[in-house]
ZAKE-261065 format. One record per residue (C-alpha): x, y, z; residue number from 1; residue in one letter. Coordinates in pm, 1 decimal. Example, Ala and Ser with C-alpha at 12.3 -4.5 7.8 and 13.67 -1.06 7.14 Angstrom:
# residues 2
<rec east="1230.0" north="-450.0" up="780.0" nr="1" rest="A"/>
<rec east="1367.0" north="-106.0" up="714.0" nr="2" rest="S"/>
# end
This chain:
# residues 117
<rec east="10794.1" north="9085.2" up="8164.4" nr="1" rest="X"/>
<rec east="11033.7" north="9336.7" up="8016.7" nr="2" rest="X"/>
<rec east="10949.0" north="9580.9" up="7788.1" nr="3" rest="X"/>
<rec east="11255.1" north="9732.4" up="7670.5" nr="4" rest="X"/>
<rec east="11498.0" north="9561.4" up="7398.7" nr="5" rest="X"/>
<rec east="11788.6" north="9505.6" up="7585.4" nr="6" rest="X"/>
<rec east="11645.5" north="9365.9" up="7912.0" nr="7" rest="X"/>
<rec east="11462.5" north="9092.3" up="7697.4" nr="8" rest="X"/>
<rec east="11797.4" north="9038.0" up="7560.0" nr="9" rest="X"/>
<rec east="11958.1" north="8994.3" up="7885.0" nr="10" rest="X"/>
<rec east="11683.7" north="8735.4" up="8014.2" nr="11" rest="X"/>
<rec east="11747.3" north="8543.4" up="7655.8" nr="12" rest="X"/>
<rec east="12091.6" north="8505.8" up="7747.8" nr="13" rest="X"/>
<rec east="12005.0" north="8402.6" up="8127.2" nr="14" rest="X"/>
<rec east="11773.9" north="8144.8" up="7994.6" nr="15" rest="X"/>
<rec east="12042.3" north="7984.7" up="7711.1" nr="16" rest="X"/>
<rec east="12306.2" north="8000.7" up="8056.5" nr="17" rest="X"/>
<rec east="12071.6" north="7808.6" up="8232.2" nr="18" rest="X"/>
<rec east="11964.5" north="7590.2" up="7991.3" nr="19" rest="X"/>
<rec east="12278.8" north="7497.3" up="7913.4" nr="20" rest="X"/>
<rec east="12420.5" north="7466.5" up="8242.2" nr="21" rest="X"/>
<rec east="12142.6" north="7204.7" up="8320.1" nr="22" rest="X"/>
<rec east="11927.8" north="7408.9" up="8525.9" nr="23" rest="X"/>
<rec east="11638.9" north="7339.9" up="8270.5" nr="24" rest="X"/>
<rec east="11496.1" north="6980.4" up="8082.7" nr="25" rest="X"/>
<rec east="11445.8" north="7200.1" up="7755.1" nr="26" rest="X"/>
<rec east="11497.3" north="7555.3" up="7618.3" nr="27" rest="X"/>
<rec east="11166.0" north="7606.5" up="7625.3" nr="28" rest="X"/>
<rec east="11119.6" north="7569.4" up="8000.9" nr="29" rest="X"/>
<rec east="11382.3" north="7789.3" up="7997.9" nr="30" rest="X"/>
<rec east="11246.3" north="8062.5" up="7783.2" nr="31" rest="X"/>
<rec east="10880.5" north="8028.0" up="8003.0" nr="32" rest="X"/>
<rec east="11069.3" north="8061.3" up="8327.5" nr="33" rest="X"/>
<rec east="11216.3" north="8420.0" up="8188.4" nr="34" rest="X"/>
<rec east="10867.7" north="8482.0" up="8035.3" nr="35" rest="X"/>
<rec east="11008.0" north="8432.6" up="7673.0" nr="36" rest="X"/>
<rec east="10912.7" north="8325.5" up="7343.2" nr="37" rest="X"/>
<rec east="11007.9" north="7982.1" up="7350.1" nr="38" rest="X"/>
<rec east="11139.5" north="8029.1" up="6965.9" nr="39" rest="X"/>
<rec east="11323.4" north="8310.3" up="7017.4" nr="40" rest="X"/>
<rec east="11569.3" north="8117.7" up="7246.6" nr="41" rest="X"/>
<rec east="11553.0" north="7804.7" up="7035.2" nr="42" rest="X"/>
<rec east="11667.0" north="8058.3" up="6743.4" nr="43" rest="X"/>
<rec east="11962.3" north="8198.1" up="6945.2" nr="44" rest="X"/>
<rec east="12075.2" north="7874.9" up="7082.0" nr="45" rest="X"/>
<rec east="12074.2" north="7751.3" up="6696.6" nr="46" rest="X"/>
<rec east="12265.2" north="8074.1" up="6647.7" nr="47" rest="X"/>
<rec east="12074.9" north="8299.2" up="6455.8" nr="48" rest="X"/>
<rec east="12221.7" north="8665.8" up="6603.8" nr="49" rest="X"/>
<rec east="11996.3" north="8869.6" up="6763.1" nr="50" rest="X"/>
<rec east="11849.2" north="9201.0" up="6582.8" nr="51" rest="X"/>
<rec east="12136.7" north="9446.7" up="6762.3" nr="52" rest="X"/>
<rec east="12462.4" north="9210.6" up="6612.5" nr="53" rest="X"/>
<rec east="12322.6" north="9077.9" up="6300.9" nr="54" rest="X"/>
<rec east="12431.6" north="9266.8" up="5996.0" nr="55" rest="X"/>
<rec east="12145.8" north="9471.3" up="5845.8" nr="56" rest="X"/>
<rec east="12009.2" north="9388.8" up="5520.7" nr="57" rest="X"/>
<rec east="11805.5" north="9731.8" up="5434.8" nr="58" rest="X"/>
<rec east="12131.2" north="9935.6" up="5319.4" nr="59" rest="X"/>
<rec east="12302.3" north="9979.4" up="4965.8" nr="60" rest="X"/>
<rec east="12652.0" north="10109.5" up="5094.9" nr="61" rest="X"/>
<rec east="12898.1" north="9909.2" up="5290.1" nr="62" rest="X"/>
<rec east="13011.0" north="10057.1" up="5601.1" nr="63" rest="X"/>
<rec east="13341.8" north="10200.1" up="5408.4" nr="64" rest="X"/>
<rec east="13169.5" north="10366.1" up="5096.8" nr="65" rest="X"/>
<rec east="12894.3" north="10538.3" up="5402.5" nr="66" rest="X"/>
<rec east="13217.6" north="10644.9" up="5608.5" nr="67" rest="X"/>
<rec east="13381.4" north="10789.0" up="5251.9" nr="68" rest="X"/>
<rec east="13017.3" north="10991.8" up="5191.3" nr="69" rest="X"/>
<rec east="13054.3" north="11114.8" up="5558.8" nr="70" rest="X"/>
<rec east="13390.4" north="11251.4" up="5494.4" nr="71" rest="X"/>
<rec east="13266.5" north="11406.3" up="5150.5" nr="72" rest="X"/>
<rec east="12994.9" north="11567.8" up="5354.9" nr="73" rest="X"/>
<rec east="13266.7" north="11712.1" up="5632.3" nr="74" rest="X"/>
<rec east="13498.5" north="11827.3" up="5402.5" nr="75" rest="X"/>
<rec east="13183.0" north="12019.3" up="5160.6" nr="76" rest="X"/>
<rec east="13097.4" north="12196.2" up="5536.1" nr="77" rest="X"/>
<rec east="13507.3" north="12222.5" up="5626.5" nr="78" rest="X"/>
<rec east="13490.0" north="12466.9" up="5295.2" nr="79" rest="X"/>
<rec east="13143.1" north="12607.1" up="5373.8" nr="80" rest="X"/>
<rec east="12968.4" north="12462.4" up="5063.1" nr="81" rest="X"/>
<rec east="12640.9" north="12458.9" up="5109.6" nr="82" rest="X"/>
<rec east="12508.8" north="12117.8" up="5102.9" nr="83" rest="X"/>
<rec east="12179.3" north="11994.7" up="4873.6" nr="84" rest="X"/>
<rec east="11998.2" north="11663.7" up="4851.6" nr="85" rest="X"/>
<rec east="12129.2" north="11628.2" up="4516.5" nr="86" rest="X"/>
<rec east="12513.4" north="11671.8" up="4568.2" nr="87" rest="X"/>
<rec east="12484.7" north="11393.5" up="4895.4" nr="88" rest="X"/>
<rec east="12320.5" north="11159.1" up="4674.8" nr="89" rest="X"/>
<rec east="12487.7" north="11199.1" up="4330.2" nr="90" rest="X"/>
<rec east="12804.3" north="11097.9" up="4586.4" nr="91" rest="X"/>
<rec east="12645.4" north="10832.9" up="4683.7" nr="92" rest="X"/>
<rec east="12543.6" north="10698.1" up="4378.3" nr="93" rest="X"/>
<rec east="12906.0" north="10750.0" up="4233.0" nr="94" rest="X"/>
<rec east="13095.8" north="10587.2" up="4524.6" nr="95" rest="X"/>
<rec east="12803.7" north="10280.5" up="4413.9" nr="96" rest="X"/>
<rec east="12874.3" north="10277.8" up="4074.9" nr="97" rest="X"/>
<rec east="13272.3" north="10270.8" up="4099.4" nr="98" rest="X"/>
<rec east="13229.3" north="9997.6" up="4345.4" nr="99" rest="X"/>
<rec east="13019.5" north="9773.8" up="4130.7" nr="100" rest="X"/>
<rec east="13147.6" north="9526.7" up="3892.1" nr="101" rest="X"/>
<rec east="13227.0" north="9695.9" up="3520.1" nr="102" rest="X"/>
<rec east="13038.5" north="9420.0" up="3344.8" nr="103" rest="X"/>
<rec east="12734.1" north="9448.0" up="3516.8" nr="104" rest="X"/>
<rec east="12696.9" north="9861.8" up="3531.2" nr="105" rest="X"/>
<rec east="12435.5" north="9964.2" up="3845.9" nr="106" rest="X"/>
<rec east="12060.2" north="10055.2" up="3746.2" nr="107" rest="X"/>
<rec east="12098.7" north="10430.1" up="3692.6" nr="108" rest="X"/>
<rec east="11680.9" north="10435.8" up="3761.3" nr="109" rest="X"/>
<rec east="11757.8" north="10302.5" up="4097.4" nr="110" rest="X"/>
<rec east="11790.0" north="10562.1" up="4378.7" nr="111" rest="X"/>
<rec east="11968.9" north="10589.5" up="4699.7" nr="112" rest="X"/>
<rec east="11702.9" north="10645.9" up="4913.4" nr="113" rest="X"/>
<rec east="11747.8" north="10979.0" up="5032.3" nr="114" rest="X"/>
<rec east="11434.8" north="11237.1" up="5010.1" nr="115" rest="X"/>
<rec east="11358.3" north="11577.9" up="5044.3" nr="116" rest="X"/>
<rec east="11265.6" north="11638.7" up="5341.0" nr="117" rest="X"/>
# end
């Protein structure tokens, strides 16, 4: 069996081929042949994306407002301003709070997620 994340993905999608080409009576046999989770290719074949393509659920900025704080952050080191914690995610929390909806204001107490390190 594989161990690394992209060859199992590359046997899931030679078991779905196969399995839908007729090679197999069920996904399951399928998924055994390729020494797979029988669920995991049930999942894809229902289409549920895999881990790498589906969108990720654990961030707070879109991919625009995180490309706008990246370009804040190159043009603060284009001027040599020295960069803190606090400036990256005061940015962050204002490119948030313009974003949001004026009616429903964002929870000031909540944080970006950025720590000291």
């Amino acid at each position: 069996m594989s161990t690394s994340y992209s060859e199992q993905e590359e046997l899931v999608q030679k078991a779905i081929d196969e399995y839908e080409d007729g090679h197999f009576r069920s996904a399951a046999a399928a998924a055994e042949h390729y020494g797979l989770k029988p669920r995991r290719v049930q999942r894809r074949l229902r289409g549920q994306a895999s881990r790498s393509t589906r969108t990720p659920t654990h961030t707070r900025l879109t991919t625009a407002q995180e490309q706008s704080l990246c370009d804040y952050i190159d043009r603060l080191d284009n001027i040599e301003h020295s960069l803190r914690l606090n400036h990256i995610q005061g940015a962050a929390e204002y490119i948030l709070k313009i974003a949001s909806d004026p009616h429903h204001p964002p929870n000031h107490s909540a944080k970006i997620g950025l720590h000291d390190s």
